[in-house]
Every structure is written in structure tokens, then in C-alpha cells.
N, C-alpha and C positions, 0 to 999 in steps of 0.2 A: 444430436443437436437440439431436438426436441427437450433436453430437461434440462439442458442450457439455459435455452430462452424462457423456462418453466421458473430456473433460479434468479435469471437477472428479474423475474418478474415479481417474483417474492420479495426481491431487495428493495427493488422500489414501491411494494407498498407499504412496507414501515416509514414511517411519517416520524418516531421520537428516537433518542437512544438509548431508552429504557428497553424499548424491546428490542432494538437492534443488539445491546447488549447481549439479552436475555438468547435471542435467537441465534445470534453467535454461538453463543455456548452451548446451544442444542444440537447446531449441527456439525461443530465443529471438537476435534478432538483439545484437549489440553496443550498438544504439539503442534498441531495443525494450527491451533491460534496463535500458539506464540512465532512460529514459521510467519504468518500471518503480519503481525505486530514487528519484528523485526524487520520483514520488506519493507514496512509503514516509514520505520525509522531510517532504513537508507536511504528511503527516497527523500524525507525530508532533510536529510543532512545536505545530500546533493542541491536539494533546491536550496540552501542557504548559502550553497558555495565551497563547502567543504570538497576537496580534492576527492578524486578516487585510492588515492595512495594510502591519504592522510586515514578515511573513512577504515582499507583493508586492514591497515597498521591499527586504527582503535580499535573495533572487531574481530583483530585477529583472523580475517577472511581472505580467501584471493581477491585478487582483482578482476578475474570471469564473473564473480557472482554478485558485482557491483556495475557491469557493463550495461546491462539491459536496462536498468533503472535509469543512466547517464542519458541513454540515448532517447528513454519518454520526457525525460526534465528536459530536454535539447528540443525535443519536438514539441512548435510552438503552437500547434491545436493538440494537446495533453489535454486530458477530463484533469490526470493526476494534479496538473500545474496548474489549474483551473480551480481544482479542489482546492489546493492548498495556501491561494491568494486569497479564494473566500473565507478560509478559517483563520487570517490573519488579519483582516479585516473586522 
């Protein structure tokens, strides 16, 4: 748990997202980010309303590995959903 709270603390002290980029990259693999980068993208689909079905059916995914994102964009103290009102803003 210790390097848990070691990493969330790294994240929040990058401040730009030049280095958040840069630091991405350093610690993550080429897979690992794009794993990364496509959760990004289902959740933002969910949060515009796109169905679960609709979502499987364009990603070619089950619908298990669309369930857990449905139920942070449902929950309405989400950081996610929080995140992502302020980036539309």
C-alpha cells in the first residue's frame, strides 16, 4: 500500500501535461498505456450516453469489460465524472 500512496503522490505533483505525458511514458509500457488510453475512451463514451451494447459492438468487446466503468459514470461522487465535466468546460 505503501507505494500506492508513493504513486498517487507522484501524480499529483506534476502540475503540466508535458510531463505528465513525458512521465507516462516512463513508467508505463507502450501496452500498458494504450490499455490505459482505451479505458479513457470507454468511459468517455459512457459518459456521453452511448449504450453498453452499442460501445461492445464498436470495440468489438464484451459487455463485462464495459460494466465497471457504467457503474463509476452512475456514481454521482465519480472524481471520473468530475474529471470529465471539467474538461468540457
Amino acid at each position: 500500500m505503501q507505494s500506492y500512496k508513493e504513486l498517487v503522490k507522484a501524480f499529483s505533483v506534476i502540475d503540466n501535461e508535458r510531463d505528465m505525458e513525458k512521465f507516462l511514458a516512463e513508467i508505463l509500457t507502450e501496452s500498458e498505456l494504450e490499455a490505459l488510453i482505451f479505458r479513457w475512451r470507454l468511459m468517455k463514451d459512457l459518459y456521453h450516453g452511448e449504450t453498453q451494447r452499442h460501445i461492445a459492438e464498436k470495440h468489438r468487446i464484451s459487455l463485462c469489460k464495459i460494466t465497471r466503468g457504467s457503474k463509476i459514470i452512475k456514481n454521482p461522487e465519480s472524481i471520473t465524472v468530475k474529471i470529465l465535466k471539467e474538461m468540457e468546460n
